[in-house]
N, C-alpha and C positions, 0 to 999 in steps of 0.2 A: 484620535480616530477610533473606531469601532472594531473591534478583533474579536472570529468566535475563536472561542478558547475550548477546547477538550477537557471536561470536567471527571467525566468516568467512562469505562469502557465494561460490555460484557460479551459474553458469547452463549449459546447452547447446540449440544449436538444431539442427535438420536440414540436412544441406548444399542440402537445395534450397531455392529460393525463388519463389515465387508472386506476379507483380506481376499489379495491377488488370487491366491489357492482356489478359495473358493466358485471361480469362475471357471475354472479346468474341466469341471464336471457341464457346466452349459455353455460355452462355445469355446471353440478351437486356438486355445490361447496358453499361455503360463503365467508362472509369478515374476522369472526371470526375462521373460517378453514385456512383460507390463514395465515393471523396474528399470528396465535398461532404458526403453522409448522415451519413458515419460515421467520416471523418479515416484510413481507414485505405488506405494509400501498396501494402504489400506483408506477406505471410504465409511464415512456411518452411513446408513441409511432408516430411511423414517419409515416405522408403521403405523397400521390403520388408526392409531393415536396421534399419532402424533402427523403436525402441519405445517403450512407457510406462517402460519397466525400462529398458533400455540407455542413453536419455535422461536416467532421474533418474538410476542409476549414476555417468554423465558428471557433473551439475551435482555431487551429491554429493562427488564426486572432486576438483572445483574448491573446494569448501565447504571441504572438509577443508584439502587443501593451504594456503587461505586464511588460514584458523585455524592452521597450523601442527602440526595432529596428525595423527593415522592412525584406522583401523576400531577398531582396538584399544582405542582412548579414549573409543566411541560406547557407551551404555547402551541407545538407546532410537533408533527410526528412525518418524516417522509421513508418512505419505507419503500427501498430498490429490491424489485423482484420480477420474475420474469413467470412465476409459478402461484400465480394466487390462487386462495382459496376459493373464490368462485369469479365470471366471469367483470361481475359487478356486484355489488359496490365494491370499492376500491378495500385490500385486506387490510390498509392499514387503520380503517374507519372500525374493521372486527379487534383491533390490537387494541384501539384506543378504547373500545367496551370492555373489553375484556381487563385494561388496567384499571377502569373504575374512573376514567377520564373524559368527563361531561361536558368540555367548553372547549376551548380552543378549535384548533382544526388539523385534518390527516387528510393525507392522497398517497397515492401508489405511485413510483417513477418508473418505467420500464428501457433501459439500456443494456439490457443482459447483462453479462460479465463485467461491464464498466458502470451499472448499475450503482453503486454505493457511492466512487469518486462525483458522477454526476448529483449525486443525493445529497454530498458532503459539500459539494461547489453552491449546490441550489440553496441547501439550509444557510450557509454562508451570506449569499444576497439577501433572504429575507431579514436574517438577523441584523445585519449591518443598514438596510434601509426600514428598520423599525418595526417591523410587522412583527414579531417575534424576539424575544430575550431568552429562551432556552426553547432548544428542540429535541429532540429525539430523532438520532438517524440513524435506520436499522437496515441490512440486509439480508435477509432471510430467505432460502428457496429448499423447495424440493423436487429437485431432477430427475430423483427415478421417478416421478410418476409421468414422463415426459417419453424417455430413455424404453427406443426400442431393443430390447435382452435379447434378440439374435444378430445384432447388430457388433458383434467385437469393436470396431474400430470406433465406437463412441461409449458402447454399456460400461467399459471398464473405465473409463474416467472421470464420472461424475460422483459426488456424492450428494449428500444434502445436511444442512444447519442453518445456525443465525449467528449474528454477530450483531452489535449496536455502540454507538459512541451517544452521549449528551454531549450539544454546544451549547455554550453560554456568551453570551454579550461582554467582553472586557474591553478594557482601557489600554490604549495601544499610541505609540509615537509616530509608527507608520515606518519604524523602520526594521532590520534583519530581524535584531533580536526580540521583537514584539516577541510575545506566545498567542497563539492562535494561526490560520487560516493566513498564507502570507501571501499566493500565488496560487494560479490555475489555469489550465489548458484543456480545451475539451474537444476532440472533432466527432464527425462523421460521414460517411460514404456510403449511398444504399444503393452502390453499381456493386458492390460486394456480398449482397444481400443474399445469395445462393450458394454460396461458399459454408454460409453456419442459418441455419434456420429450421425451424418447426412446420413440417407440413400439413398442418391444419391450422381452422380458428373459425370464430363465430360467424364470421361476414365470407368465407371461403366455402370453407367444406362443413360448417356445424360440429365439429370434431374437434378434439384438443390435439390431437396428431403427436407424430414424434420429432425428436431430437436429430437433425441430418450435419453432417459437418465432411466438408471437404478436406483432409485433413492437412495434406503436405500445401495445398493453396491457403489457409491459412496460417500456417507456418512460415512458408516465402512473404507473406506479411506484413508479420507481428512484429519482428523485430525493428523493422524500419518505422515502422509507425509509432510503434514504443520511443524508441527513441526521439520521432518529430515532435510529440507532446511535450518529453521530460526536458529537451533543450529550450522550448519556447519557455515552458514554466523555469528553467534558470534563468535565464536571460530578464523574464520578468522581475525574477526578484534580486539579483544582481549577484549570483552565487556559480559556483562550477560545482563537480560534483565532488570534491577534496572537501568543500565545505559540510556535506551530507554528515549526520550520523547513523540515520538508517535506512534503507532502500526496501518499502513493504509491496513486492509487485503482487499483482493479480497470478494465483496460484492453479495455472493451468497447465502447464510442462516444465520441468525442471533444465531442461535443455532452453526453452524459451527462455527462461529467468535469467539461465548464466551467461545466453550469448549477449542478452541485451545488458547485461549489467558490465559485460565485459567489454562492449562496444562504447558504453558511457563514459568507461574509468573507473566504474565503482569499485572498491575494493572487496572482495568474496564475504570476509567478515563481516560485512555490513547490510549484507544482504539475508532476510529474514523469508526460510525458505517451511512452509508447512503443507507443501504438497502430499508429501509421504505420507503425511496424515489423516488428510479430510477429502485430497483429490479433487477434482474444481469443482468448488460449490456456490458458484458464479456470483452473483452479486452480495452472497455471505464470504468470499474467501478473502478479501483482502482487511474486514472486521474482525471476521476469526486469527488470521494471521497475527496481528494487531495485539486481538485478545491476548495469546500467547507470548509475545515478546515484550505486553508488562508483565506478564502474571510472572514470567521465569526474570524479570528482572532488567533487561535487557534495553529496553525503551523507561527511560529518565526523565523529570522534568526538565526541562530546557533544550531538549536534545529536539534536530532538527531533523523531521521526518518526512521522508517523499512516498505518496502513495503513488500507483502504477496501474491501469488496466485497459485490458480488450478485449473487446466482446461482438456477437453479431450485429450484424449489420454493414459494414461495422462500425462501430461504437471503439474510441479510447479517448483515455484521458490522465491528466495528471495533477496529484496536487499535492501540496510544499505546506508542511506543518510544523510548528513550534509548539513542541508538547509541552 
């Protein structure tokens, strides 16, 4: 059977960086308020150079190299984000110009913060039913330009970057130890839809609006829902969570992360946490995380890896990887 398989991985962030401190001076907050809530240390954020396109472009550029090919070898580019660069055409249609990438074909997926797992699930089908032999799956956003800055309860926890993985078409038995893409869960619910959402858009207000999030109703949640995903995706593939090697969740509160991994059975070591870092950079954060846990060594070929997210609407989902 047909297995994509994880060829290379990259990431890019903004050269600036956003530490807790720095928010003291514009709204009524600390470093040790921010850190305690939500584990998260510091954010990059992107200036007037830098974008949703220029940023996946980058990770992309890293992905490839990784994998050791070119644009030339890409079929298919899907690109989760919630932040594009303009209203249409689709950003990732600007990525694939800008790689120098004439044939094939790109679209935009929008799932917010679950944005990349849905991206990773999707490339998965088209590869496996022939449409595509290598993709490029990138999550890339930029959130401050979303992110109302008098707003404490949501300005301090975003940042922005990209991340990107290349799939490839391999040869698979169809069983555990395949590498590639083994299992997926993905739901959604838009009775939740005013709990986390953007109050503008084209067909609304003509406005790009801001960033709203209900926060503790999101939280009562998350952890139930995370977990309904990641059991269905065991179950599918015939595994508990003793069998995991590494648990890469959706990097939006450090307290999310651990209740759900600690609700699962996951053991703490195996949980790959980069919140402190980059703070939720919605459908970049679980690419970026990624990025990080090969580049330090950490994620191995063979090792068995579960992706993790939620996002508005809401949006989760979950998917079981044989790197």
């Amino acid at each position: 059977m047909i297995r994509s398989v994880v060829r290379g991985t990259g990431a890019a962030l903004p050269r600036r960086i956003m530490k807790n401190a720095d928010f003291e001076g514009m709204v009524e907050t600390s470093d040790e308020w921010i850190a305690q809530r939500t584990g998260i240390r510091q954010r990059h954020i992107a200036g007037d150079d830098e974008t949703t396109a220029s940023l996946g472009e980058a990770a992309a550029r890293a992905a490839l190299d990784d994998a050791g090919l070119t644009p030339s070898d890409i079929d298919l580019i899907v690109l989760a984000t919630s932040t594009p660069n303009n209203t249409f055409p689709a950003t990732a249609v600007e990525i694939q110009n800008r790689l120098g990438m004439h044939h094939g074909f790109a679209f935009d997926l929008q799932a917010v913060c679950s944005g990349f797992v849905y991206a990773v699930t999707t490339a998965d089908l088209y590869i496996r039913g022939g449409l595509a032999r290598r993709v490029l799956v990138i999550g890339s956003e930029t959130f401050s330009r979303i992110l109302d800055w008098n707003d404490r309860s949501t300005c301090v926890l975003f940042g922005d970057g990209a991340g990107a993985i290349v799939l490839e078409a391999g040869e698979g038995t169809g069983a555990i130890a395949d590498r590639g893409v083994l299992a997926a869960s993905l739901r959604s619910d838009g009775a939740h839809k005013d709990k986390l959402f953007v109050d503008g858009g084209p067909s609304t207000t003509g406005t790009v609006g801001h960033l709203r999030m209900e926060g503790r109703e999101v939280f009562k949640h998350a952890v139930g829902m995370i977990t309904d995903v990641i059991e269905a995706t065991f179950t599918q593939a015939g595994i508990s969570a003793d069998d995991l090697d590494w648990f890469v969740p959706h990097q939006a509160n450090k307290r999310i992360i651990d209740a759900s991994a600690k609700k699962l059975g996951i053991a703490e070591q195996k949980v790959v946490v980069t919140v402190d870092m980059h703070g939720n950079t919605s459908a970049a954060s679980v690419p970026l995380a990624l990025s990080v846990a090969i580049t330090d060594g950490r994620i191995k070929k063979g090792d068995l890896v579960l992706l993790e997210a939620m996002g508005g609407g809401f949006t989760w989902g979950a998917v079981l990887v044989r790197w």
